[in-house]
C-alpha positions in Angstrom: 4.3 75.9 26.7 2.3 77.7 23.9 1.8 81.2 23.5 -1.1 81.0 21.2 -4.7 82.2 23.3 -7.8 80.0 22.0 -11.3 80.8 23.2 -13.0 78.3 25.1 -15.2 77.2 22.5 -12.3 76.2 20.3 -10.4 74.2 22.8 -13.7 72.1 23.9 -13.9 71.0 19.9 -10.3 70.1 20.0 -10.6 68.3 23.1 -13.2 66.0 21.5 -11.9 65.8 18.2 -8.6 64.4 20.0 -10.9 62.0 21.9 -12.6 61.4 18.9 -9.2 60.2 17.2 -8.9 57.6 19.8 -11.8 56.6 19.2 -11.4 56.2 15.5 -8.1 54.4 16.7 -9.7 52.0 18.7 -12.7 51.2 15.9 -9.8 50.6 13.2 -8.2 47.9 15.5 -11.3 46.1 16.8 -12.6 46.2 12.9 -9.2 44.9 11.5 -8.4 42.5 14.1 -8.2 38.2 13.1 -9.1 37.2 16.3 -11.9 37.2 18.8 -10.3 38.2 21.5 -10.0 42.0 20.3 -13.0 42.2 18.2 -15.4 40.4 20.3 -14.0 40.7 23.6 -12.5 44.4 23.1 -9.5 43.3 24.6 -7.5 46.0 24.0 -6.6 50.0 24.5 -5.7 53.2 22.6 -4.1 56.3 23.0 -3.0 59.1 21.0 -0.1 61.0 22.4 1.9 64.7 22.0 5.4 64.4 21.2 6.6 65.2 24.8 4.3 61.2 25.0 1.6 63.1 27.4 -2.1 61.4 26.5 -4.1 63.8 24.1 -6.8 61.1 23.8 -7.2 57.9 25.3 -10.3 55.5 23.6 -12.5 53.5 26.1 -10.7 50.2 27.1 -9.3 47.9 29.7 -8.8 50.4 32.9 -5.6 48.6 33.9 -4.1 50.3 30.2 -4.9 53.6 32.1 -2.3 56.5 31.4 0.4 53.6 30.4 0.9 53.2 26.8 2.9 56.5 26.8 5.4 54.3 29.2 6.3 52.3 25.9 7.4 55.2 23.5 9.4 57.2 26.7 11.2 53.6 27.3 11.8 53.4 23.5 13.1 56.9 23.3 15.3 56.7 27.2 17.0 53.4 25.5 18.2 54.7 22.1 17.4 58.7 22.3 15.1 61.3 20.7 16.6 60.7 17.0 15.2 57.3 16.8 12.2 58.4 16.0 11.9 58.4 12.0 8.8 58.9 9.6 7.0 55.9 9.1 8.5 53.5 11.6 6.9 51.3 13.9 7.7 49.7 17.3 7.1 46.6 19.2 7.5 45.4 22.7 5.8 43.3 25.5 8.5 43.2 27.7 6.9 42.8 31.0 9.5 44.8 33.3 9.2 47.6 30.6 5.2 47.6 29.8 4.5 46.1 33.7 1.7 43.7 32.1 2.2 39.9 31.0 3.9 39.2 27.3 0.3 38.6 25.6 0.0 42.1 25.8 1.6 43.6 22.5 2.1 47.3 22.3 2.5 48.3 19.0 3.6 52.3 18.4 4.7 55.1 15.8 5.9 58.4 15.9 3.6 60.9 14.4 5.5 63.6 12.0 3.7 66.7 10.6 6.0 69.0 7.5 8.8 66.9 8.7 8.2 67.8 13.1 7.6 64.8 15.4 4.3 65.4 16.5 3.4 62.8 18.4 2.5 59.1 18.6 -0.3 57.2 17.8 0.0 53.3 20.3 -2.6 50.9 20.8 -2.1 47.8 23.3 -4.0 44.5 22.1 -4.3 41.1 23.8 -2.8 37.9 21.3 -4.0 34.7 22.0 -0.2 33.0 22.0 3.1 34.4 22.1 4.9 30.9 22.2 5.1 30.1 26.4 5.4 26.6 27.6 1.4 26.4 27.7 -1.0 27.4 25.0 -2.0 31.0 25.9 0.2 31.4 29.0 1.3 28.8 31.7 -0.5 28.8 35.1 2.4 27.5 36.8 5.3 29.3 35.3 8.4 30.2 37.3 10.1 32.1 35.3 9.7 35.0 32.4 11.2 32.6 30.1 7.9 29.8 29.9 6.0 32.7 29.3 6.5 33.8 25.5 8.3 35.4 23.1 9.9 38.6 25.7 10.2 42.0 23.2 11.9 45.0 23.9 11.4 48.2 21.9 11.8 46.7 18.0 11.2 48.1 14.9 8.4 46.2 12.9 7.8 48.6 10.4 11.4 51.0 9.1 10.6 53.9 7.1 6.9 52.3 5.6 8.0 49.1 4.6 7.5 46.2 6.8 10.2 44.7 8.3 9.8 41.1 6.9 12.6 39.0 9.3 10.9 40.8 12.7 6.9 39.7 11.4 8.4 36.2 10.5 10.1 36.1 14.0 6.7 36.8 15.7 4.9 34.7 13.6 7.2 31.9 14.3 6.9 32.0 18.1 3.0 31.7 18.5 0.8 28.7 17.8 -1.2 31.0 15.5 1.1 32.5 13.7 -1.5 33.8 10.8 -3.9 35.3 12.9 -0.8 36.7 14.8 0.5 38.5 12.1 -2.9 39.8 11.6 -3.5 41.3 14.9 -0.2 42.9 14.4 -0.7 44.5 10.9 -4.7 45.8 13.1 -2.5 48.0 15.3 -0.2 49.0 12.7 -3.1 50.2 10.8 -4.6 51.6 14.6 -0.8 53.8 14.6 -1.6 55.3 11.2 -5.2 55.9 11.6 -3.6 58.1 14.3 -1.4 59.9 12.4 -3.7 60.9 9.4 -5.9 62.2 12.4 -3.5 64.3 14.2 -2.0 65.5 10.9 -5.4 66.4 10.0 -6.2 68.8 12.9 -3.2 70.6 12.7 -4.1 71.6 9.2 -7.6 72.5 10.4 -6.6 74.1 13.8 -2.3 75.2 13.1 -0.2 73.6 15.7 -0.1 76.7 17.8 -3.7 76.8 18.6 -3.5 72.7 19.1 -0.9 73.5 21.1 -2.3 76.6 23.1 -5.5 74.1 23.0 -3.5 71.0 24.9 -2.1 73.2 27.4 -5.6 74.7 28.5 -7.0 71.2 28.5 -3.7 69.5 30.9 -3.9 72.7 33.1 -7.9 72.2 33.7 -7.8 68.8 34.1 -5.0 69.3 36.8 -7.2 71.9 38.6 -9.8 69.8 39.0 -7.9 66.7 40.5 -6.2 68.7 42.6 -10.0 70.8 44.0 -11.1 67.3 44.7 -8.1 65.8 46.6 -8.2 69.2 48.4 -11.6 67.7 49.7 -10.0 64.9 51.5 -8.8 65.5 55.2 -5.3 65.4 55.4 -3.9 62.2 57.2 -2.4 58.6 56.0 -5.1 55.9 55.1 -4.4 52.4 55.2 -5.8 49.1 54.6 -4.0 45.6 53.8 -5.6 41.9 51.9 -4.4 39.3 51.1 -3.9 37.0 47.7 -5.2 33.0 48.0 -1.7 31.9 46.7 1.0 32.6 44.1 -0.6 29.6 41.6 2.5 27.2 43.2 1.7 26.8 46.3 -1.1 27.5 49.8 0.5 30.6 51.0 -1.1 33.7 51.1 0.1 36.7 48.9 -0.4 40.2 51.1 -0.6 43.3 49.3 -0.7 46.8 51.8 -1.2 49.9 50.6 -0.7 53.1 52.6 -2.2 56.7 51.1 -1.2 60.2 52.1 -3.2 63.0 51.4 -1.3 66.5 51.8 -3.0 69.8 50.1 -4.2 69.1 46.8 -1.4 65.5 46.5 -1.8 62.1 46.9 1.0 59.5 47.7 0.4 55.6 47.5 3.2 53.9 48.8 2.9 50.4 48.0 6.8 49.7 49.4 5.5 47.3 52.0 3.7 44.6 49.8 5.0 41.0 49.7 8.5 40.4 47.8 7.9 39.1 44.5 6.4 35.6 44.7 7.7 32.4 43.2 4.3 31.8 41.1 3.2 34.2 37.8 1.3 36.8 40.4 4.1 39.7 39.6 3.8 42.7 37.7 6.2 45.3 36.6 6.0 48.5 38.4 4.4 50.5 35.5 1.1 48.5 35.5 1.2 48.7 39.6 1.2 53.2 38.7 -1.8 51.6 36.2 -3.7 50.4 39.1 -3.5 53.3 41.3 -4.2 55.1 38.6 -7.9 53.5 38.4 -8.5 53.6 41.6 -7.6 57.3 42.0 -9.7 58.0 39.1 -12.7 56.0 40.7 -12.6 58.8 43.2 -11.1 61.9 41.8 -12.9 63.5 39.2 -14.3 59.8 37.7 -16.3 62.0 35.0 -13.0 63.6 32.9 -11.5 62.2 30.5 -7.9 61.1 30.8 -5.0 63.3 28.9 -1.7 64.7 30.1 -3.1 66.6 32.8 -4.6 63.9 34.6 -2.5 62.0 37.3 -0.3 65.3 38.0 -1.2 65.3 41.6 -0.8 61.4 42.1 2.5 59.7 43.1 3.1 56.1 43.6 6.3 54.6 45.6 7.0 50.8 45.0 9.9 48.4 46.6 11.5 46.3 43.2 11.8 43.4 43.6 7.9 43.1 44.7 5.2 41.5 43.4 4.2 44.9 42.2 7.8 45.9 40.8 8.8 42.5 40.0 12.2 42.0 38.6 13.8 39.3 35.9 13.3 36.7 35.7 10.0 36.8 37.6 7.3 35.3 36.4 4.4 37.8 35.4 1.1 35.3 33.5 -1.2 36.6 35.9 -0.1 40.1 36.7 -3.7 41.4 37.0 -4.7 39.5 40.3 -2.7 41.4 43.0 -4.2 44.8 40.7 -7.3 44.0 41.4 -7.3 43.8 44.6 -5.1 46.7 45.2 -7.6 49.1 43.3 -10.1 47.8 46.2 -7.7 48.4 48.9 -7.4 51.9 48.1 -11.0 52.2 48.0 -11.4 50.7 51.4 -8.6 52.9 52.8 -10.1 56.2 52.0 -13.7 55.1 52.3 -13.5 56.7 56.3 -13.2 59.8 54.9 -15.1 59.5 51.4 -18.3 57.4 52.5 -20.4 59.3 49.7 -17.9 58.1 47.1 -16.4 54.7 47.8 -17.8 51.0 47.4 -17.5 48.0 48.7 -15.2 45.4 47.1 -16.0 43.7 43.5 -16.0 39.9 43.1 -12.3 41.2 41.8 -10.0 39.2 39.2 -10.6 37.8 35.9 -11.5 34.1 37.0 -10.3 32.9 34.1 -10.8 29.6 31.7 -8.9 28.2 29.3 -9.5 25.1 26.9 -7.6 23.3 24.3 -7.7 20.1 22.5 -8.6 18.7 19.0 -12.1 19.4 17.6 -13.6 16.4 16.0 -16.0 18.5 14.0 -12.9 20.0 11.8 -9.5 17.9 13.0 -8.2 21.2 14.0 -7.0 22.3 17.1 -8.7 24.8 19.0 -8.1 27.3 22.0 -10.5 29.4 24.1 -9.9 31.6 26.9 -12.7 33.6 28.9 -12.9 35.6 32.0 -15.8 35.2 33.7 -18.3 38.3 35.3 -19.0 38.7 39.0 -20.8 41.0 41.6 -19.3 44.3 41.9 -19.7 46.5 45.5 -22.3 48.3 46.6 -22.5 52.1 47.5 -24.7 54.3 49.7 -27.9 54.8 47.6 -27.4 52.0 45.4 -27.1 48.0 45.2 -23.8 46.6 43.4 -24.0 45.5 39.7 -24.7 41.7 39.4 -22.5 40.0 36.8 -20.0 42.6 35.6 -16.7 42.3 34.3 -14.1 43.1 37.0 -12.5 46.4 37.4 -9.2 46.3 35.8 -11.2 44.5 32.3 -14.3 46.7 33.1 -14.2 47.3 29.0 -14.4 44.3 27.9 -17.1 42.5 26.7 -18.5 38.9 27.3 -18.3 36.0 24.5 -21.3 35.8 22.3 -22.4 32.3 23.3 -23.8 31.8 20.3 -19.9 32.4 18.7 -18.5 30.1 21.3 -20.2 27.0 20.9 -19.8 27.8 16.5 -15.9 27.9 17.1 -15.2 25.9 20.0 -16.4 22.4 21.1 -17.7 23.4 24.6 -21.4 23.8 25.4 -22.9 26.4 27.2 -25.1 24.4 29.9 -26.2 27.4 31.8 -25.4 30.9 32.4 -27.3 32.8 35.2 -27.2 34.8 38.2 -25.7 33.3 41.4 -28.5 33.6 43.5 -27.5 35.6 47.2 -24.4 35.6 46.1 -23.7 39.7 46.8 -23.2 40.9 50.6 -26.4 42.0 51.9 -26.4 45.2 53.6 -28.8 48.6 53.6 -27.6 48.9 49.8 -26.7 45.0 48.5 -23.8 44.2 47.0 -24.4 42.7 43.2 -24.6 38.9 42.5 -21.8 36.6 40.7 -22.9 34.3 37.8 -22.8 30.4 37.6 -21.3 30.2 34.4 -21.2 25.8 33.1 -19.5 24.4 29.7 -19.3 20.6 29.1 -16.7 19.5 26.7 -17.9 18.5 23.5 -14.1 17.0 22.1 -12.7 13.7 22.9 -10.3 15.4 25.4 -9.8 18.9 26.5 -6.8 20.4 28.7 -8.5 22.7 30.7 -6.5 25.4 33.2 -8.3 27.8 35.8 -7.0 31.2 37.5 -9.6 31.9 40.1 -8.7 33.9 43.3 -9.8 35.7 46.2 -11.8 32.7 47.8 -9.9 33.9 51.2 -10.2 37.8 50.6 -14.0 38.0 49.0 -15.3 40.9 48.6 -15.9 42.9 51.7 -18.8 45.0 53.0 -18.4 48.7 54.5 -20.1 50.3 56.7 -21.7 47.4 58.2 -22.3 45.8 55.0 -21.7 42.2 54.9 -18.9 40.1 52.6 -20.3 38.3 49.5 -19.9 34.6 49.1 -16.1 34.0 47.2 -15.6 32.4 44.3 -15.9 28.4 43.6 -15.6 25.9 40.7 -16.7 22.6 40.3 -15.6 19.8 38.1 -18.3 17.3 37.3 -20.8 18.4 40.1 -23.4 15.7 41.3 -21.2 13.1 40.0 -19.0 10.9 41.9 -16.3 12.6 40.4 -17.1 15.7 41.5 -14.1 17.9 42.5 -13.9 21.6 43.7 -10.8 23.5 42.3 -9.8 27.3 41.7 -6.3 26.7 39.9 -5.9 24.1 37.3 -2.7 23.0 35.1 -4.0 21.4 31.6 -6.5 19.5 33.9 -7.4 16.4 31.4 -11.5 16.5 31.3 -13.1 14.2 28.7 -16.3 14.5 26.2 -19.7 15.5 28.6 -17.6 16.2 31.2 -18.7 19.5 32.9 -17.2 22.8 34.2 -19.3 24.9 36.6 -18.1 27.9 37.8 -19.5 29.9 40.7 -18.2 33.7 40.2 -18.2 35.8 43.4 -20.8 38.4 44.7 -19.8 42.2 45.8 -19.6 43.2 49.2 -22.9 45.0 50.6 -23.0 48.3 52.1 -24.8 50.0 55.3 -26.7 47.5 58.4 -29.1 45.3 56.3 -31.4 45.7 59.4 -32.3 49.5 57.1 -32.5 47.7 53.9 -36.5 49.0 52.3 -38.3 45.7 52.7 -39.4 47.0 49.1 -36.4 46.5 47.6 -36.4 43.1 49.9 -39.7 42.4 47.7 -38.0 43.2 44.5 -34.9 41.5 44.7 -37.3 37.9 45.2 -39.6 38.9 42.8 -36.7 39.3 40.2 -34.6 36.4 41.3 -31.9 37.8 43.0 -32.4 36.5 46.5 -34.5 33.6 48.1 -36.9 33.7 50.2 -34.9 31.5 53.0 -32.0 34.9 53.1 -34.9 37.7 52.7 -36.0 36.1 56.0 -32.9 35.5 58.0 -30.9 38.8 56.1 -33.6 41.0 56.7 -36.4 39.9 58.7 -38.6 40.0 55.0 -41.4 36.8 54.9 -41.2 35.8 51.0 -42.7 32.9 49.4 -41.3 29.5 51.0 -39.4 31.0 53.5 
C-alpha cells in the first residue's frame, strides 16, 4: 500500500493516461497484425498490469477476455517463481486449462522493469487463424485437447531482447500459416513493449509513489462502488438453469445452472452444479468460466467503470473441475464460448426478480459460426475464412433489443467488410439483411437476427458450422415473449435443400449456397402495452410484417 497522498485531480489523469496505454496497446497490435482476423475483426484484448498482475488499464475488446489476462503472468510466475521475471523477456501460452479459452487464443506477455524494479506487465490476448489441430482453424468434432493445436504452457519467446529463434520456428511450424503466424506473434510482442515504454514513461512524469498512491485510490473507489450497488440487491439466493442443444457429438442436451448469493455488499456464483464436462469441444477451463461471470456481473454492477484491480473484489465464483466450466485434460475445449454465453444470460435472468430496471432479456447468444476452406481458382492458393455471425440481442424496460449485434462474450468485435471477403475469399455475399420478426415481441421488442447467405465461388469448399441454442432461444421476461432460434439452410429452394446447425468439412460445390438465419432477442413486458406507434414504426422500417403487427399486437398494417 502507498503512502504517497495525490489530489483528486492527479489521480483522474493517471487513471486515463493508464487507460489510455491500453489503448495505445491495443492500436499497436490491430495496426501490426498479418491477419484479418485482429485487424478487421478486432479479435483480440489488452491489458496493462502492476507488478502484483492487478489490471491498471484494460483496452476495449472481447468481454469474455474480462479481468483474465492477469491469470497468465500469476500462472507463469506460481510455476517457476517471482525471479523469472527478467528485463526484456517475453512469454507465450494458450494452454486451455491454464488461460480457460481454446488454443487459438495466444497470450503473449512481458514483465515491465523501471531503474532495474519489476513494475508490471504489459499482455495482450489475439485470436490466430491456425495453431495446427486436426481441422483447419479448429475441429468441430474434437474429443480430445490433442486434435486441437499446438497446447503451450508459459514459454519464453523473446529471452533478454533477442528473439528466441527455435520457439518462433516451433510455432511457425505447427500452423497452416506459418508466415502470417509469426507475424501476429511479433504484433503482440510489439503490443508488450508499447506497454512498457508507456508505463516507464509515467513513472518519470508522475514518480512511482504518486502512481502508486494514484492505483490505490483508483482500486479502493472502484471497490466502493461495486460493493454500494450490490448493497442495493435484497439479500437471498437467485437461481435460474438452460440448457445447451448438444456437445457437437451427439443430441443430448448440455445443462448449465447457476445459483447467485447476495450477502451485504458480496456476491457468490456457484456454478458447482452444471453438467460434468461433455465428450464434444463445449468445455472451458475454469478461468474463462470467472471471465463470464465477470461480464455478467459487470452488466449489472457499476456497467459505466472501467475495469482495473479494484473491480471484481466483491465477486466470487465456485466451480466443480471436472465440468464443462472447469474442464480438465484432456478435454476438449474448440468451442469454449457456447456454454459462456449462455451462462452470462442465466445470471441476468436469475437476478432480473429483483433488478427489473437493469436486466434484459436473453441475446440470440453464441457466435454462430462459419468456416470455409478449399482451393481458390482465381490464385491456386488455398484459402480459409471464419466468421461469426450477428443476432438480436434482449430487450429491456424502456427500450427494444439491438437487431443484428455481435453476441455478448465478442461484443467488440467487428463484422467482415464484405467488400474484403469476396476480394480474399471465393464466397459471394448473396444477401445480408434483417431477419424479419425474428426478436420476441413484448411491450419493449426484443432485436431481430440477420439472414446472412454466401454461395461458393471455388470448385469445392469444406464448410463446418457451430450454431446453438435452437432449443434454449432467447427468452422474454416479464411477459415478453421468446425470439425465433437460430437456423441454417444448405441450398434452400432446391431439391437439395437441407437444414443443419453443426457441420464437419461438409463438401458444398461451386453455386452452392449457405443461408443462415441468426436468432432474434427475447422481448420484454405483455406486448398487449406495446405503443401501437412504435407498432407503426417497426413496419414502416422493416422490422416486422404486417401479418405479426396484427396477430402480436392487435396493429392493422398494410396487407395484414
Amino acid at each position: 500500500m502507498a503512502t504517497t497522498v495525490v489530489d483528486p485531480i492527479t489521480t483522474e489523469v493517471i487513471r486515463n493516461a493508464l487507460n489510455s496505454a491500453a489503448d495505445e496497446m491495443n492500436a499497436t497490435l490491430i495496426r501490426s497484425a498479418y491477419t484479418w482476423i485482429i485487424y478487421e475483426l478486432k479479435d483480440c484484448s489488452v491489458a496493462l498490469l502492476d507488478a502484483d498482475h492487478r489490471v491498471l488499464g484494460q483496452s476495449a475488446g472481447l468481454p469474455i477476455f474480462l479481468g483474465n489476462l492477469e491469470v497468465c503472468t500469476r500462472v507463469t510466475e506460481e510455476m517457476y517463481g517471482r525471479e523469472v521475471w527478467q528485463q526484456g523477456d517475453v512469454w507465450i501460452m494458450n494452454d486451455s486449462y491454464l488461460a480457460g479459452t481454446h488454443l487459438n487464443d495466444i497470450t503473449v506477455f512481458g514483465p515491465i522493469f523501471h531503474d532495474g524494479e519489476l513494475v508490471g506487465f504489459g499482455a495482450s490476448r489475439a485470436h490466430w487463424l491456425d495453431v495446427g489441430a486436426k481441422d483447419a482453424g479448429a475441429p468441430m468434432d474434437s474429443t480430445e485437447i490433442y486434435q486441437e493445436g499446438l497446447r503451450l504452457g508459459p514459454t519464453k519467446v523473446v529471452e533478454g531482447g533477442a528473439e528466441r529463434r527455435d520457439v518462433v520456428d516451433l510455432l511457425g511450424r505447427n500452423s497452416r500459416f506459418s508466415y502470417p503466424a509469426v507475424g501476429d506473434l511479433n504484433a503482440q510482442i510489439a503490443c508488450a513493449r508499447t506497454g512498457a515504454r508507456r508505463l516507464s514513461a509515467l513513472i518519470e512524469r508522475f514518480g512511482a509513489d504518486a502512481l502508486a498512491a494514484a492505483r490505490d485510490e483508483i482500486f479502493a473507489q472502484t471497490e466502493r462502488l461495486e460493493r454500494a450497488a450490490i448493497g442495493e440487491i435484497p439479500d437471498g439466493v437467485y437461481e435460474a438453469e438452460g440448457s445447451l442443444d448438444n456437445d457437437g457429438l451427439s443430441d443430448i442436451p448440455v445443462m448449465v445452472r447457476v445459483k447467485i448469493e447476495i450477502s451485504g455488499g458480496d456476491m457468490s456464483i456457484d456454478l458447482r452444479e452444471t453438467d460434468d464436462a461433455a465428450n464434444g469441444p463445449v468445455n472451458c477451463g475454469e478461468a474463462q468460466a470467472i471471465s463470464a461471470c465477470r461480464v455478467a456481473y459487470k452488466l449489472l454492477v457499476a456497467p459505466d467503470l472501467p475495469t482495473n484491480g479494484g473491480s471484481f473484489a466483491p465477486l466470487s465464483v465456485q466451480v466443480r473441475h471436472g465440468s464443462i466450466v472447469a474442464a480438465e485434460e484432456p478435454s476438449p475445449c474448440a468451442w469454449y464460448f457456447s456454454p459462456l454465453g449462455l451462462l452470462i444470460d442465466l445470471v441476468v435472468k436469475a437476478l432480473s426478480p429483483v433488478l427489473p430496471q437493469k436486466v434484459a432479456a436473453a441475446s440470440y447468444g453464441d457466435s454462430m459460426i462459419v468456416v470455409a476452406t478449399g482451393i481458390d481458382q482465381r490464385t491456386g492458393l488455398g484459402f480459409f475464412h471464419i466468421e461469426p455471425t450477428v443476432g438480436g440481442w434482449g430487450a429491456w424496460d424502456g427500450t427494444d433489443g439491438e437487431s443484428g449485434l455481435i453476441n455478448s462474450v465478442n461484443a467488440g468485435m467487428k463484422d467482415f467488410p464484405i467488400e474484403i471477403l469476396e476480394t480474399r475469399i471465393p464466397l459471394h455475399v448473396r444477401r445480408y439483411g434483417f431477419r424479419v420478426g425474428s426478436g420476441g415481441a413484448g411491450k419493449w421488442r426484443g432485436g431481430n437476427g440477420v439472414v446472412r447467405e454466401l454461395e461458393i465461388e471455388c470448385d469445392e469448399a469444406y464448410v463446418s458450422l457451430w450454431w446453438e441454442r435452437s432449443k434454449t432461444p432467447a427468452w422474454g421476461l416479464f411477459g415478453g415473449r421468446d425470439a425465433t432460434p437460430p437456423d441454417v439452410v444448405i441450398n434452400p429452394g432446391r431439391d437439395d435443400e437441407r437444414h443443419i446447425l453443426k457441420a464437419t468439412r461438409l463438401v458444398l460445390k461451386r453455386g452452392d449456397v449457405i443461408r443462415g438465419l441468426s436468432g432474434g432477442g427475447g422481448g420484454f413486458g405483455n406486448p398487449a402495452e406495446r405503443d401501437p406507434d412504435l407498432v407503426r414504426a417497426d413496419l414502416r422500417d422493416g422490422q416486422l410484417s404486417a401479418a405479426a403487427a396484427q396477430s402480436l399486437y392487435g396493429v392493422a398494417g398494410e396487407g395484414a
